[in-house]
C-alpha positions in Angstrom: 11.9 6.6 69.4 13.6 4.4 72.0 13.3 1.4 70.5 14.7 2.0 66.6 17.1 -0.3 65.7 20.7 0.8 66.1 22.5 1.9 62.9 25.5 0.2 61.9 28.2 -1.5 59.8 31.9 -0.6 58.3 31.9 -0.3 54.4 33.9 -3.2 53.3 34.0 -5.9 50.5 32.9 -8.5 50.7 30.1 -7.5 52.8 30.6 -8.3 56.5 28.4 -10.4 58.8 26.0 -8.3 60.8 26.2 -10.6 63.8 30.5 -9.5 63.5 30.2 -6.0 62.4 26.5 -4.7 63.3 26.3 -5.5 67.3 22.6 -5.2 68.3 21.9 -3.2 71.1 19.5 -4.8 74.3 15.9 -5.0 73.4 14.1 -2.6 75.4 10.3 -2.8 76.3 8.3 -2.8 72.9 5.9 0.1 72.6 2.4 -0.7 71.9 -0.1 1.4 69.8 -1.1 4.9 70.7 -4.4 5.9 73.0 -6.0 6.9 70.0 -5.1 3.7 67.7 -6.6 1.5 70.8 -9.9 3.7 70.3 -10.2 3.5 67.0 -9.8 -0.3 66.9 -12.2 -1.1 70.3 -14.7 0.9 67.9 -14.5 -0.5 64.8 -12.7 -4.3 65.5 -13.7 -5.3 62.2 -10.9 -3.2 60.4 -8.8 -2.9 63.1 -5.9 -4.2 61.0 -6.4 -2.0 58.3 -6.4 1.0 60.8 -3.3 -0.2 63.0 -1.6 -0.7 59.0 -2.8 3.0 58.3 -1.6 4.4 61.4 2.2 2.6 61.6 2.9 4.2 57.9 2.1 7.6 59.5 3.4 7.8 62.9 6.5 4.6 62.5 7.4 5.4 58.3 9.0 8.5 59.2 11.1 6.8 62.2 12.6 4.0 59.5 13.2 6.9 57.2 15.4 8.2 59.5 17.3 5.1 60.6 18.3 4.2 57.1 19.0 7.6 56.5 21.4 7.5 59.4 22.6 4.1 58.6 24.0 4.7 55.3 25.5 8.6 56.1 27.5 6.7 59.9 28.6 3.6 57.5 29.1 4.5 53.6 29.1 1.2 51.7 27.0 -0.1 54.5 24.6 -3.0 52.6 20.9 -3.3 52.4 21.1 -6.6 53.1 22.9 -5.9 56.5 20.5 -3.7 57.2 17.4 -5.4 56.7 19.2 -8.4 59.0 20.0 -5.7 61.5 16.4 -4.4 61.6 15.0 -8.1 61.8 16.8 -9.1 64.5 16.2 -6.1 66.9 12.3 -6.2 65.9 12.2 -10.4 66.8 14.0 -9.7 69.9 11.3 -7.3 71.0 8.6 -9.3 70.0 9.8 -12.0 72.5 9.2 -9.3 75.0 5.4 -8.5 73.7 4.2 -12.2 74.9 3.5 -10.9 78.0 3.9 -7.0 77.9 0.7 -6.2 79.5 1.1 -8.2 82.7 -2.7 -8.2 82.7 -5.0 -11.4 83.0 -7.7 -12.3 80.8 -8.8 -11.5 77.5 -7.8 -7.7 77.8 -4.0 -8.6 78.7 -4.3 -11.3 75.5 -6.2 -8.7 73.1 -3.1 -6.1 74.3 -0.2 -8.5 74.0 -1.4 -9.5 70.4 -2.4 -5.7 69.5 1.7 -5.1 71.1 3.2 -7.6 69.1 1.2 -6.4 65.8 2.2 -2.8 66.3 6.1 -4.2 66.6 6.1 -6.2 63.5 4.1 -3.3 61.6 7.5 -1.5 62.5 10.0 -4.3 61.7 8.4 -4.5 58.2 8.5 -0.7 57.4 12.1 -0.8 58.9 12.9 -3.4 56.7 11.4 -1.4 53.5 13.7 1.7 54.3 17.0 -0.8 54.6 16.1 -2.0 50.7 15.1 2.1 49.6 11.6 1.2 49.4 9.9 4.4 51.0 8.1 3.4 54.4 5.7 6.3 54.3 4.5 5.8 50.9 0.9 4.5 51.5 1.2 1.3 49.7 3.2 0.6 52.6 -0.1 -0.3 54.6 -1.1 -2.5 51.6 2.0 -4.3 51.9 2.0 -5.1 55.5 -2.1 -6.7 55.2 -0.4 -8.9 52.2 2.6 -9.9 54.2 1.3 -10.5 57.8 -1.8 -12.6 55.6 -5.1 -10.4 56.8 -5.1 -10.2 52.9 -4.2 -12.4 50.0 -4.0 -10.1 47.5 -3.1 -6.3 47.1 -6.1 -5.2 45.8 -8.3 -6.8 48.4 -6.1 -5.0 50.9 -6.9 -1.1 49.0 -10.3 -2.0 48.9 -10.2 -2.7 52.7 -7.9 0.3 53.4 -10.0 2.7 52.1 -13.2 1.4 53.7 -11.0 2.1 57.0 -10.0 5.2 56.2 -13.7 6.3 55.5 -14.9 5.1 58.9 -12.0 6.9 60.3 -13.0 10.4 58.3 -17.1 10.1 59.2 -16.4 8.9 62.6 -13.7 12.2 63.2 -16.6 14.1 61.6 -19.6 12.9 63.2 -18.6 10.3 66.1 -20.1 7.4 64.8 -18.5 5.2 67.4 -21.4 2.8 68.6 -21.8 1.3 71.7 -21.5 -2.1 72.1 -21.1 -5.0 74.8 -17.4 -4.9 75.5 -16.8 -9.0 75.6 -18.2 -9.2 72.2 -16.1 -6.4 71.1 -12.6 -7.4 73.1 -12.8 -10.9 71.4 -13.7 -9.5 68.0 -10.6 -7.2 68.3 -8.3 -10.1 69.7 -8.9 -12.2 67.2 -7.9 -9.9 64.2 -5.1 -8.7 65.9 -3.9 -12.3 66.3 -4.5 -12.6 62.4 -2.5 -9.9 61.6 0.2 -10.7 64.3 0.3 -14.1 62.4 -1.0 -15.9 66.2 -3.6 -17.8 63.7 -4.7 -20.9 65.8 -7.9 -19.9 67.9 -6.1 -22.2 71.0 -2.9 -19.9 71.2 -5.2 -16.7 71.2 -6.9 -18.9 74.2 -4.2 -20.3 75.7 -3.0 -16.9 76.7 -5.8 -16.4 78.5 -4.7 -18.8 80.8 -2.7 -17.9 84.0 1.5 -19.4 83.4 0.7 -20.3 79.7 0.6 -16.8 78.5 4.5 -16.3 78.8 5.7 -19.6 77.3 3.4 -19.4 74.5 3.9 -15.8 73.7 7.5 -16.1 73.8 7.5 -19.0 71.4 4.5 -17.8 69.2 5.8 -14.5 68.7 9.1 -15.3 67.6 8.4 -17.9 65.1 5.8 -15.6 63.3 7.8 -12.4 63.5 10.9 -14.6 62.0 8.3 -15.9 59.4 6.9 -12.5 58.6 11.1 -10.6 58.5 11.7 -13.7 55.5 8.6 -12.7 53.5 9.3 -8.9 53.7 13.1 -8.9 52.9 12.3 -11.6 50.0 9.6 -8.4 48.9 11.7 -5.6 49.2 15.1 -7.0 48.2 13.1 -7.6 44.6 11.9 -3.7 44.8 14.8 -1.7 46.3 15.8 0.3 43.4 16.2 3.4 45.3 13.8 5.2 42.4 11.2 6.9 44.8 7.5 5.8 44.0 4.6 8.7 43.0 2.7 8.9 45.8 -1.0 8.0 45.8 -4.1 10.3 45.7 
């Protein structure tokens, strides 16, 4: 994908400063969600979190596979640490972009920005899992990014809620058991736990970029500061886990 951070670094001791040795290519446009994510979420707003979670481990976990991969067989000696910096810095700079990707008005340009912005830091996260060895396809993946961008508290909360999504995503595949329902009611629902998960908690910022001129400053702002928040708490998470010993896969 166009957007995967750039691998990087010399092998050297002591490790060298990614800012000196790792130059971060321009941020391009950050990609949004697929079609069929959007769907699924418009239908079922409740869990959209735990579906967008689901789907970055399955379509984005192989990408950061493959960047780390890269990574350490272009630069040998090459750090986790660096890495993970590397990873965090490209994924911040793009969400600065997401404030106002949509360049639509209203709540369906705020609802998209937000749903933008989640889907970047989704990939940040697992990105920052593959720098530390932690495997970004592995399905507690999806656990770990509802603990770390808050939707959940707890990990077990977030399994319980993961599998309730990936039910309604089996019966509705089966039987189409997308309702119908008044699109405002739905739009807002969605909006508001997208901004949840994209860590855009106070009801006024969700609001505020609703309004004409304020969307840009705001989202700028907002979407740095919480996708800086959210690179600390996963390279504080992963640094404590990379072993490199692969994990058994779950059922």
């Amino acid at each position: 994908m166009t957007d995967t951070p750039p691998a990087g670094g010399q092998p050297a001791a002591p490790t060298p400063e990614p800012s000196a040795d790792l130059p971060v290519a321009p941020a391009a446009a950050p990609e949004g969600p697929p079609a069929r994510l959007w769907d699924r979420m418009r239908d079922d707003p409740q869990y959209a979190p735990e579906h967008l979670a689901l789907e970055a481990v399955r379509r984005l976990g192989p990408e950061a596979a493959q960047w780390a991969a890269r990574a350490r067989s272009e630069h040998p000696g090459v750090s986790s640490d660096v890495l993970a910096d590397q990873a965090a810095r490209k994924f911040v700079n793009l969400a600065r972009l997401s404030g106002a990707v949509s360049g639509a008005a209203g709540l369906p340009g705020a609802v998209l920005d937000v749903g933008v912005l989640a889907w970047t830091q989704a990939r940040m996260v697992l990105h920052i899992a593959a720098a530390y060895d932690v495997d970004p396809l592995h399905s507690d993946r999806a656990t770990d990014l509802l603990v770390l961008q808050r939707v959940h508290k707890v990990a077990e909360s977030a399994r319980l809620a993961l599998g309730v999504a990936a039910g309604r995503e089996r019966a509705d595949a089966l039987f189409g058991l997308g309702g119908q329902r008044p699109l405002g009611r739905v739009m807002l629902q969605l909006g508001v736990r997208l901004a949840q998960m994209a860590g855009v908690r106070a009801a006024k910022r969700l609001v505020a970029k609703i309004v004409p001129g304020a969307a840009i400053v705001l989202g700028t702002w907002a979407n740095s500061s919480a996708t800086k928040d959210l690179a600390e708490r996963s390279r504080a998470l992963y640094r404590r886990r990379g072993t490199g010993v692969p994990e058994p896969r779950r059922p």
